[in-house]
N, CA, C and O of each residue as an XYZ file, in Angstrom:
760
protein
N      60.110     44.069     27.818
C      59.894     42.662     27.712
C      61.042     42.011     26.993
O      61.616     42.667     26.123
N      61.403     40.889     27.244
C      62.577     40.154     26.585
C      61.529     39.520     25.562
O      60.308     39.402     25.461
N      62.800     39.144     24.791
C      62.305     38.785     23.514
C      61.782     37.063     23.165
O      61.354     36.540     22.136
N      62.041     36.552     24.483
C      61.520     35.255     24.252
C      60.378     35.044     24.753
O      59.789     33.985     24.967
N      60.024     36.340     24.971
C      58.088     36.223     25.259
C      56.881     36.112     23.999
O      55.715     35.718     24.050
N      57.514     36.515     23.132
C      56.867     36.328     21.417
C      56.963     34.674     21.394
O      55.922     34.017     21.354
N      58.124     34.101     21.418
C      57.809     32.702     21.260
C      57.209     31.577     22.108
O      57.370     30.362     21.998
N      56.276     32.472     23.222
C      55.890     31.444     24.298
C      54.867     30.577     23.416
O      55.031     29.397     23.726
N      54.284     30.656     22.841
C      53.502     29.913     22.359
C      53.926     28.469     21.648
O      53.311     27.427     21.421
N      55.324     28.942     21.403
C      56.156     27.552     20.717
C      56.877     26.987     21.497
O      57.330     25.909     21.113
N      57.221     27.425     22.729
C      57.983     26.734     23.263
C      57.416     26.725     24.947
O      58.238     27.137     25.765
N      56.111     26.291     25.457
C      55.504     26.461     26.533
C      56.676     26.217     27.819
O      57.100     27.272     28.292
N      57.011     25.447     28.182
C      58.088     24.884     29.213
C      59.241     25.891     28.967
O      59.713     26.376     29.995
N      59.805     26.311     27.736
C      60.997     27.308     27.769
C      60.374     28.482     28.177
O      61.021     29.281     28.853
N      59.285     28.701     27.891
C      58.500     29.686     28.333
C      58.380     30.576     29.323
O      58.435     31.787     29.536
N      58.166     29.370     29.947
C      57.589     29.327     31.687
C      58.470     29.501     32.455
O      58.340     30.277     33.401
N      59.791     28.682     32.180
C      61.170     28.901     32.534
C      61.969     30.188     32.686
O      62.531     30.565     33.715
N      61.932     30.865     31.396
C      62.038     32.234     30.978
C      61.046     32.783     32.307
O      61.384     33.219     33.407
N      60.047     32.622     31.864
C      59.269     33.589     32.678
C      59.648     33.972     34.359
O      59.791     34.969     35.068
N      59.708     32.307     34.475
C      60.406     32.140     36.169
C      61.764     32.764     36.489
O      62.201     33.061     37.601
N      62.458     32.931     35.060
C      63.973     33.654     35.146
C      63.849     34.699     34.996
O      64.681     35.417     35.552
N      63.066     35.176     34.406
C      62.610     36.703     34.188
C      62.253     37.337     35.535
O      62.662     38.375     36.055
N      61.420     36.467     35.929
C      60.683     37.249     37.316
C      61.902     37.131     38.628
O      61.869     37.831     39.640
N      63.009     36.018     38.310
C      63.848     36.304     39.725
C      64.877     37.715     38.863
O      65.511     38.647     39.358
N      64.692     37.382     37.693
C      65.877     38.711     37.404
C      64.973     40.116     37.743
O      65.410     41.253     37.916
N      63.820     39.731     37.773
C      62.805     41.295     37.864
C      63.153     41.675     39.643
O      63.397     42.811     40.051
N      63.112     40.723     40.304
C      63.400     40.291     41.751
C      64.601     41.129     41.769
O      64.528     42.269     42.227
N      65.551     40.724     41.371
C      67.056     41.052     41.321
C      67.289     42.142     41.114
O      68.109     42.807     41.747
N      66.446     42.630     39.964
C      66.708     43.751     39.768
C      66.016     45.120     40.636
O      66.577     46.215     40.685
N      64.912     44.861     41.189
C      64.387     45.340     41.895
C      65.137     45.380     43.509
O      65.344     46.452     44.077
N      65.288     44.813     43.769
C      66.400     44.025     44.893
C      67.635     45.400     45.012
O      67.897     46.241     45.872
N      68.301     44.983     43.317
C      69.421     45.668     43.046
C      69.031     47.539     43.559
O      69.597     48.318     44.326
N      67.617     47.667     42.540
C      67.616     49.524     42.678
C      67.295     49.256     44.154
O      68.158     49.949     44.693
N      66.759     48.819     44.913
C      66.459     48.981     45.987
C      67.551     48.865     47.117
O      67.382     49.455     48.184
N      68.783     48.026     46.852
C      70.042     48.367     47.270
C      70.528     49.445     46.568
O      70.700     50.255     47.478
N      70.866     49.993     45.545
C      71.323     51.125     45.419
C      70.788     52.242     45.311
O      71.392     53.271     45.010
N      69.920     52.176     45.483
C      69.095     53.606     46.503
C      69.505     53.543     47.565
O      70.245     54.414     48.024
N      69.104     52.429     48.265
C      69.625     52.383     50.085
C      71.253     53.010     50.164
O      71.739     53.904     50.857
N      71.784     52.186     49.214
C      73.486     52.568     49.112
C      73.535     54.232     49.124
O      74.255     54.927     49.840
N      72.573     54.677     48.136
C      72.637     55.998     47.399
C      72.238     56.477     48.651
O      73.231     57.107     49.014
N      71.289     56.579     49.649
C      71.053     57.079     50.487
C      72.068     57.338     51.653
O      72.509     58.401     52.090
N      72.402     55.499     52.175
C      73.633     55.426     53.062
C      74.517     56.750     52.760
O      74.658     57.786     53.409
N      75.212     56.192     51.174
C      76.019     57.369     50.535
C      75.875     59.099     50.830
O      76.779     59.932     50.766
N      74.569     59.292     51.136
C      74.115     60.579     51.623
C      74.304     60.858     52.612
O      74.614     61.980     53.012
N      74.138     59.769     53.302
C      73.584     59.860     55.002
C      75.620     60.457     55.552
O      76.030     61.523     56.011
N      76.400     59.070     55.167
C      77.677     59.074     54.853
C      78.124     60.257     54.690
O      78.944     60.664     55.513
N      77.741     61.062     53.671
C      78.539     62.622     53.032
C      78.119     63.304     53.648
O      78.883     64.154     54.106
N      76.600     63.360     54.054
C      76.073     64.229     55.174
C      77.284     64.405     56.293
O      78.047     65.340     56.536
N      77.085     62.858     56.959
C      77.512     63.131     58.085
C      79.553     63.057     57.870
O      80.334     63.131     58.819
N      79.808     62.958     56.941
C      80.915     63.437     56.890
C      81.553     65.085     56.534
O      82.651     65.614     56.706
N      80.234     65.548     55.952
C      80.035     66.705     56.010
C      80.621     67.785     57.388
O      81.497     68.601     57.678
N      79.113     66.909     58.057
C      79.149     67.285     59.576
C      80.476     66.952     60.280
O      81.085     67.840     60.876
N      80.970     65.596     60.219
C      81.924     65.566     61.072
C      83.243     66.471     60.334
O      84.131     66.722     61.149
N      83.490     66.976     58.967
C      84.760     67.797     58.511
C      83.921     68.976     58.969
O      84.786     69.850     58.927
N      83.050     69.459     59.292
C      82.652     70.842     60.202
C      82.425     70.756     61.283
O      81.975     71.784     61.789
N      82.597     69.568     62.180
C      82.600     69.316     63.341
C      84.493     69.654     63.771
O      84.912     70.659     64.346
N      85.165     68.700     63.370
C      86.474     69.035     63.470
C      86.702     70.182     62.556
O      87.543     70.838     63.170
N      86.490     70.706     61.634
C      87.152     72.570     61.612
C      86.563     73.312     63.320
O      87.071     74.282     63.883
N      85.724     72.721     63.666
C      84.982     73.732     64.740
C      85.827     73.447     65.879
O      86.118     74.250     66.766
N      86.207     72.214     65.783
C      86.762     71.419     67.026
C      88.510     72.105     66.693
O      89.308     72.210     67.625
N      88.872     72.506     65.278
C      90.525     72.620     65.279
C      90.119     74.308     65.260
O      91.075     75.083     65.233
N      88.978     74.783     65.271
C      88.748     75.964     65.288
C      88.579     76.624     66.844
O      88.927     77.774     67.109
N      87.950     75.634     67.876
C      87.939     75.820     68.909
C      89.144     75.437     69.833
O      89.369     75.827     70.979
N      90.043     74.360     68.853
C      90.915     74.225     69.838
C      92.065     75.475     69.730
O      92.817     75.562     70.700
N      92.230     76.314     68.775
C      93.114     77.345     68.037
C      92.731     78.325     69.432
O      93.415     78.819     70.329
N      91.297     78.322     69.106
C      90.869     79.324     70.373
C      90.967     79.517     71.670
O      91.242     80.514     72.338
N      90.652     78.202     71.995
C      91.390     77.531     73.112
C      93.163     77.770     73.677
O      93.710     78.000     74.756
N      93.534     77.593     72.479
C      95.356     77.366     72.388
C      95.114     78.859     72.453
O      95.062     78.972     73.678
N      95.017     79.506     72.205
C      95.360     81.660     72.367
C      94.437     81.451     73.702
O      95.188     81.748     74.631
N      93.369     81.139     74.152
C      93.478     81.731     75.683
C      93.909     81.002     76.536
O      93.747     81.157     77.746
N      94.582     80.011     75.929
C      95.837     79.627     77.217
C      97.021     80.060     77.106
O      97.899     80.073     77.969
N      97.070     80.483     75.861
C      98.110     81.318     75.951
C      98.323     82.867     76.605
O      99.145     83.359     77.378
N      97.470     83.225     76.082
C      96.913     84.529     76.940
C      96.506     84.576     78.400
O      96.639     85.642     79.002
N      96.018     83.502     79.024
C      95.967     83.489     80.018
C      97.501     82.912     80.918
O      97.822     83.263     82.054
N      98.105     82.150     80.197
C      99.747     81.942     80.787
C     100.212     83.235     80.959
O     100.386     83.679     82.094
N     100.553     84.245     79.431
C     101.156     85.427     79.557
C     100.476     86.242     80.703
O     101.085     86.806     81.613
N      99.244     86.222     80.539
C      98.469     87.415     81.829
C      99.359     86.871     83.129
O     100.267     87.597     83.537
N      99.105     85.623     83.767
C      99.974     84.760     84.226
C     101.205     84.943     85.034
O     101.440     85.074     86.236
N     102.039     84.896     83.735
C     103.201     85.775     84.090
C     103.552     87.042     84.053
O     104.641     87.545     84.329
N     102.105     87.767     83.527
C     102.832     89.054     84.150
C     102.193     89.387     85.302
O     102.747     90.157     86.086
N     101.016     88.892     85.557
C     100.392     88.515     87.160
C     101.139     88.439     88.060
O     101.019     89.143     89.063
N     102.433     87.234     87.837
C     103.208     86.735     88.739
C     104.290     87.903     89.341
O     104.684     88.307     90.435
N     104.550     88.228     87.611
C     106.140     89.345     87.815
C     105.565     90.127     88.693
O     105.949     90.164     89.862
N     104.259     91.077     88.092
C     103.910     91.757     89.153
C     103.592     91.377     91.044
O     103.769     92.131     92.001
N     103.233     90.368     91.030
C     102.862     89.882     92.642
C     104.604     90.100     92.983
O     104.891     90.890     93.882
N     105.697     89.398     92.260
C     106.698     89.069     92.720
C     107.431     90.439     92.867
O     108.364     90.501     93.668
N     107.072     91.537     92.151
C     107.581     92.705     92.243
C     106.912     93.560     93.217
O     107.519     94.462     93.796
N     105.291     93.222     93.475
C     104.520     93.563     95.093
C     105.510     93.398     96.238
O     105.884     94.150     97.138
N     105.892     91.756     95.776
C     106.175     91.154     97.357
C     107.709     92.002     97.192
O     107.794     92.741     98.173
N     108.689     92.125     96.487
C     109.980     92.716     96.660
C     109.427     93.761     96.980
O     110.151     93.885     97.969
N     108.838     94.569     97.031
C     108.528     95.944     97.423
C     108.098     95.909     98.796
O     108.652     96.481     99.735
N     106.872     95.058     98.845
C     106.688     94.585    100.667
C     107.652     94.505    101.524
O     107.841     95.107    102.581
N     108.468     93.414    100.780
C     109.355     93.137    101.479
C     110.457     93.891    102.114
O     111.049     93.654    103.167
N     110.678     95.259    100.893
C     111.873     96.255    101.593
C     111.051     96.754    102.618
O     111.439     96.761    103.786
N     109.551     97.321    102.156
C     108.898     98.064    103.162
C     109.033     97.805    104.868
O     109.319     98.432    105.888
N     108.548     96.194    104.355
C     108.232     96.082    105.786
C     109.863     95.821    106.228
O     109.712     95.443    107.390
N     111.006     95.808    106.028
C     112.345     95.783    106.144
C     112.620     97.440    106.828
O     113.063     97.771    107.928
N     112.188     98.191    105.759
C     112.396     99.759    106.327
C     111.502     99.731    107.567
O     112.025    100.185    108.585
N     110.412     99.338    107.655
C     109.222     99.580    108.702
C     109.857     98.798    110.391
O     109.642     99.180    111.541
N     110.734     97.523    109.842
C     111.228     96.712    110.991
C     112.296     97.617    111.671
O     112.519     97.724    112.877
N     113.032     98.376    110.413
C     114.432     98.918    110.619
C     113.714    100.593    112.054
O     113.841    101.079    113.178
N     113.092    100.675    110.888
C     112.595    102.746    111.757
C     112.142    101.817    113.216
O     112.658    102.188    114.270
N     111.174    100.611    113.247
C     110.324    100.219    114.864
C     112.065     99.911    115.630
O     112.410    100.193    116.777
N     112.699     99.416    114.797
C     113.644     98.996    115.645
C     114.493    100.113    116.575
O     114.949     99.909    117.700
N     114.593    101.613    115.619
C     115.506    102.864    115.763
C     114.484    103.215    116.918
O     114.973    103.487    118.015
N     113.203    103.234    116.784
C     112.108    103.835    117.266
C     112.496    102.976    118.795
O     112.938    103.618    119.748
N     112.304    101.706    118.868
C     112.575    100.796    120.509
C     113.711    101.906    121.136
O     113.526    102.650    122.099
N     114.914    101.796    120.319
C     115.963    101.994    120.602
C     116.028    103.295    121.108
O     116.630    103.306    122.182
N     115.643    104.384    120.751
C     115.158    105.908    120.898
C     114.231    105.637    121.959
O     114.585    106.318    122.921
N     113.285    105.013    122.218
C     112.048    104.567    123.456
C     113.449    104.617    124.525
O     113.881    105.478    125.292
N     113.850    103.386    124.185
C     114.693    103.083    125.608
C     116.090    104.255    125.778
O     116.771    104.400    126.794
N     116.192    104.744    124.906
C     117.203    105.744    125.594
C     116.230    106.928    126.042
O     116.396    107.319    127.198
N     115.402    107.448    125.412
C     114.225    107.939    125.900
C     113.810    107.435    127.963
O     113.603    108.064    129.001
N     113.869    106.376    127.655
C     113.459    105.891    129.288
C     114.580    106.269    130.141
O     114.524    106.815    131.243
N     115.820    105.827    129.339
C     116.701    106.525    130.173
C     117.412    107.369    130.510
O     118.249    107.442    131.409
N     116.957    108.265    129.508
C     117.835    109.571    130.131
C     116.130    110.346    130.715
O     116.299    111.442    131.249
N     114.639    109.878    130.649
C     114.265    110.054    131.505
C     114.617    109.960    133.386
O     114.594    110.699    134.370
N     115.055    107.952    132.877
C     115.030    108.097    134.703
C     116.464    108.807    134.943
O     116.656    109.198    136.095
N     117.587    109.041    133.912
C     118.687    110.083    134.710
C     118.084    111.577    134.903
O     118.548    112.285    135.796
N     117.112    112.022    134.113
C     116.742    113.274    134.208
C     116.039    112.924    136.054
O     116.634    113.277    137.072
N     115.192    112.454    136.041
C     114.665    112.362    137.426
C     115.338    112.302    138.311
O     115.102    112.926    139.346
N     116.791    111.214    138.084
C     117.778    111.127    139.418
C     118.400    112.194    139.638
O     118.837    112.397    140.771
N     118.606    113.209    138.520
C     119.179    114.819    138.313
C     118.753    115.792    138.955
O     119.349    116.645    139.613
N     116.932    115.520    138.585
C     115.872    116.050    139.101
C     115.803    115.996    140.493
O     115.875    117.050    141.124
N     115.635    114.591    141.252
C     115.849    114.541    142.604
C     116.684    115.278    143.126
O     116.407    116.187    143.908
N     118.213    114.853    142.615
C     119.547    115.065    143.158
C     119.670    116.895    143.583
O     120.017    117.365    144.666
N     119.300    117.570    142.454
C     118.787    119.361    142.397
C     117.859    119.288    143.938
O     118.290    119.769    144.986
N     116.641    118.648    143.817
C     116.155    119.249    144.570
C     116.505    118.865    145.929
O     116.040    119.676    146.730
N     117.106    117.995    146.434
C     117.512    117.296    147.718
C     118.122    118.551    147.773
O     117.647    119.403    148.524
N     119.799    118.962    146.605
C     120.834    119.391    146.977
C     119.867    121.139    147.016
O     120.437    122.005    147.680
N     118.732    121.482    146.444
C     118.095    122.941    146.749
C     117.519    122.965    147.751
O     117.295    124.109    148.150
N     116.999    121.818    148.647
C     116.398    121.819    150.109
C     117.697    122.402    150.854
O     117.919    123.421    151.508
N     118.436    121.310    150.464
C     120.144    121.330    151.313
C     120.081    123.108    151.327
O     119.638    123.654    152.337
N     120.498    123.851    150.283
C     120.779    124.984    150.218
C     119.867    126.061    150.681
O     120.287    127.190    150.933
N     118.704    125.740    150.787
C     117.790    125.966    151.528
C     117.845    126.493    152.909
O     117.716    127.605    153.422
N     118.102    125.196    153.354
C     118.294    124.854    154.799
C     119.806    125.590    155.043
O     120.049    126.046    156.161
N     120.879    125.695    153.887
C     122.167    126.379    154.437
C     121.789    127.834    154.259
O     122.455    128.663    154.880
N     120.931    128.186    153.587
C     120.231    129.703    153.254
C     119.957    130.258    154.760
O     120.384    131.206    155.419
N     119.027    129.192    154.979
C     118.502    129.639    156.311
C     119.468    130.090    157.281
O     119.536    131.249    157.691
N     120.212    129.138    157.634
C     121.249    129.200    158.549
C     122.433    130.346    157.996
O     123.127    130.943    158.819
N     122.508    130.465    157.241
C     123.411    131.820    156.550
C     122.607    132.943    156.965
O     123.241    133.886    157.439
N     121.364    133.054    156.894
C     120.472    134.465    156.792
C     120.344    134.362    158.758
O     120.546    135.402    159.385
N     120.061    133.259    159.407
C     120.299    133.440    160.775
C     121.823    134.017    161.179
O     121.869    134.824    162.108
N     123.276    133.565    160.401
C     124.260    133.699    160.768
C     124.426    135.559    160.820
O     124.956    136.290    161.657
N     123.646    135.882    159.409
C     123.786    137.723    158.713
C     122.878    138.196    160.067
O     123.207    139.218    160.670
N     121.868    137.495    160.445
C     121.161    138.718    161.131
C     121.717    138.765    162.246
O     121.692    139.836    162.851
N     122.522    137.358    162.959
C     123.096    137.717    163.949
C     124.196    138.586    163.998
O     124.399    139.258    165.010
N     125.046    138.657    162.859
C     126.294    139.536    162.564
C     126.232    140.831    162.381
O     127.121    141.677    162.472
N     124.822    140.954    162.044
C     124.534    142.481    161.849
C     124.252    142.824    163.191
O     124.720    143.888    163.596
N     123.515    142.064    164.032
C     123.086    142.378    165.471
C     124.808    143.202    166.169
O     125.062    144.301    166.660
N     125.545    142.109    165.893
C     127.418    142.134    166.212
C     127.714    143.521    166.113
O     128.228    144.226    166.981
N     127.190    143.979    164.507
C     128.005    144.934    163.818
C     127.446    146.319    164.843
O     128.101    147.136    165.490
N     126.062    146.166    164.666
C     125.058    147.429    165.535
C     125.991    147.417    167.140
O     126.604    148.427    167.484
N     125.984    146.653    167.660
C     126.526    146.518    169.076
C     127.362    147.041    168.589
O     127.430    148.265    168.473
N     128.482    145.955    168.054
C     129.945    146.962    168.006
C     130.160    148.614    167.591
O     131.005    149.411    167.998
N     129.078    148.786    166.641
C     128.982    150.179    166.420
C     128.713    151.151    167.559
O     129.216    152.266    167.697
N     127.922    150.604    168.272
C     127.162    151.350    169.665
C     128.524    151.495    170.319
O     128.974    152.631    170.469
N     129.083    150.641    170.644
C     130.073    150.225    171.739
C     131.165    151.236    170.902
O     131.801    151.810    171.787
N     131.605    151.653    169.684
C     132.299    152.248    169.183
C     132.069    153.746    169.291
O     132.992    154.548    169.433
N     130.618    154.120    169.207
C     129.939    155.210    169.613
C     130.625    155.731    170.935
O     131.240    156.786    171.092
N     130.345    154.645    171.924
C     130.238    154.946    173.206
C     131.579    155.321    173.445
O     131.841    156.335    174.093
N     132.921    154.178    172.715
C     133.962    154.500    173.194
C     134.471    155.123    172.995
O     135.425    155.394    173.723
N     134.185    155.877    171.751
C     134.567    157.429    170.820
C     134.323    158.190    171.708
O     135.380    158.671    172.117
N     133.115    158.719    172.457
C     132.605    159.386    173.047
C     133.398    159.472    174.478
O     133.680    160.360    175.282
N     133.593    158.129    174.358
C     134.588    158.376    176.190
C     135.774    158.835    176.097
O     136.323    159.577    176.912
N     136.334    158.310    174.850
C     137.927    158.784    174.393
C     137.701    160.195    173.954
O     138.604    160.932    174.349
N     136.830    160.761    173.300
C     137.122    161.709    173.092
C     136.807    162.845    174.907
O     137.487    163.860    175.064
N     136.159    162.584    175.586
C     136.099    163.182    177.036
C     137.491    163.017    177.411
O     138.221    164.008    177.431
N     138.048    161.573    177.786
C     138.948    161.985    178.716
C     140.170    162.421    177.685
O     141.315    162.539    178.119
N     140.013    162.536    176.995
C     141.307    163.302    175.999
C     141.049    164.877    176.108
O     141.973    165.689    176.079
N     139.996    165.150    176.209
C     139.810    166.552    176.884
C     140.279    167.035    177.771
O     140.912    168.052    178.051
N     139.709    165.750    178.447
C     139.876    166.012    180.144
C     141.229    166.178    180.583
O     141.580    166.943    181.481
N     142.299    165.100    179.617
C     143.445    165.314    179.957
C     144.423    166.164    179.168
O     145.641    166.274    179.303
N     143.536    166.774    178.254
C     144.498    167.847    177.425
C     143.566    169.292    178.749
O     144.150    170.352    178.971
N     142.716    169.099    179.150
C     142.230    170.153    180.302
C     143.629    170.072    181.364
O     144.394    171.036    181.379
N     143.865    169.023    182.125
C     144.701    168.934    182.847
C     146.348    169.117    182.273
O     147.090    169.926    182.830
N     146.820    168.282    181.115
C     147.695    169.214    180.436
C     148.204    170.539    180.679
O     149.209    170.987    181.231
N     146.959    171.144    179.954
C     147.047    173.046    179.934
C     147.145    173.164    181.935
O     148.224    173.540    182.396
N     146.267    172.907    182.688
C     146.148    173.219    183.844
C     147.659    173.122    184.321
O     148.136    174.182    184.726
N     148.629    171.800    184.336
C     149.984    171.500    184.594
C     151.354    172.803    183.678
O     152.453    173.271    183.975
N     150.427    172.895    182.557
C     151.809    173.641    181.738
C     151.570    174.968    182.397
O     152.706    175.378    182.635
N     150.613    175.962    182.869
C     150.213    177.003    183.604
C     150.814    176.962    185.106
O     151.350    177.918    185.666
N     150.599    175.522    185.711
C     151.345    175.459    186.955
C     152.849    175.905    187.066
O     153.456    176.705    187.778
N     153.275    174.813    185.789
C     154.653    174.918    185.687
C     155.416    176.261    184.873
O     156.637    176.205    184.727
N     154.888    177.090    184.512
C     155.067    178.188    184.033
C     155.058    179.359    185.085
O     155.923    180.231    185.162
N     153.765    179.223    186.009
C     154.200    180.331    187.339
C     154.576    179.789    188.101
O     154.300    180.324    189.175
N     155.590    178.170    188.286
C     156.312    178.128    188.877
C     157.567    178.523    188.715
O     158.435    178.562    189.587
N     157.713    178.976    186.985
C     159.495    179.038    186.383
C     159.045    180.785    186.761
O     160.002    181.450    187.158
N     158.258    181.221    186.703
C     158.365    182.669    187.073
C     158.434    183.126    188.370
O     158.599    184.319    188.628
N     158.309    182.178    189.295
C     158.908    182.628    190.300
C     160.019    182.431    190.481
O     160.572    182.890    191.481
């Protein structure tokens, strides 16, 4: 209580006055704790949530850290993803280079392949035309032998025969010979 409540009795109107000033300062003051509670609260609400938001951003510079290493990690994977694909494809690339090179040796071997097939065949033909040919001169050679042998037999016969005659009249005339040298002998003796 203020102290000019003892003298209300002496001074009714200062009194009352007081009293009316008293009660807006009771107002005021009530007013006041009741703003600074609210404040005090705000103030809470405030630290709270500033609380929250300095553990919101550690989480947020904590997630972005995390973030920043798996993009980083995922760049590096990345590039060595890449080196490797790019070291696939150089490798493909000779492969299928060697693979173009051997199909190409391989055509090339095909077609000489084809052709010294079709010369083997024209070779092939050419043999056998020219082994009919010889064939056919076989034949006529083995007709020519059997007739020559036929020749040889005759002529042999005929050689037989003429041996045989030559040797008679060589007899005959070494017979007549002797018969003449006998004539002429008893003719020198007479």
């Amino acid at each position: 209580m203020l102290k000019g409540q003892h003298s209300l009795p002496l001074f009714p109107g200062k009194a009352q006055a007081n009293e009316q000033r008293y009660t807006k300062l009771k107002e005021k003051y009530t007013e006041l704790v009741q703003n600074h509670a609210e404040l005090l609260r705000k103030n809470a609400e405030v630290t709270r949530q500033m609380t929250g938001a300095r553990q919101a951003q550690e989480d947020v510079e904590q997630v972005k850290k995390e973030l920043e290493e798996s993009v980083r990690r995922v760049r590096e994977e990345s590039q060595h993803k890449a080196q490797e694909q790019t070291q696939i494809l150089e490798s493909l690339g000779k492969e299928l280079k060697c693979r173009n090179e051997e199909l190409q040796s391989l055509r090339a071997s095909q077609e000489l392949s084809q052709q010294t097939s079709t010369e083997l065949a024209e070779k092939l033909a050419a043999l056998g035309q020219e082994r009919a040919t010889l064939s056919e001169t076989a034949g006529h050679r083995e007709q020519e032998m059997v007739s020559l042998r036929n020749q040889v037999q005759q002529l042999n016969q005929e050689l037989v025969t003429t041996r045989a005659s030559t040797a008679h009249s060589v007899e005959t005339l070494h017979s007549q010979l002797s018969e003449q040298e006998k004539r002429r002998q008893e003719l020198e003796q007479q």
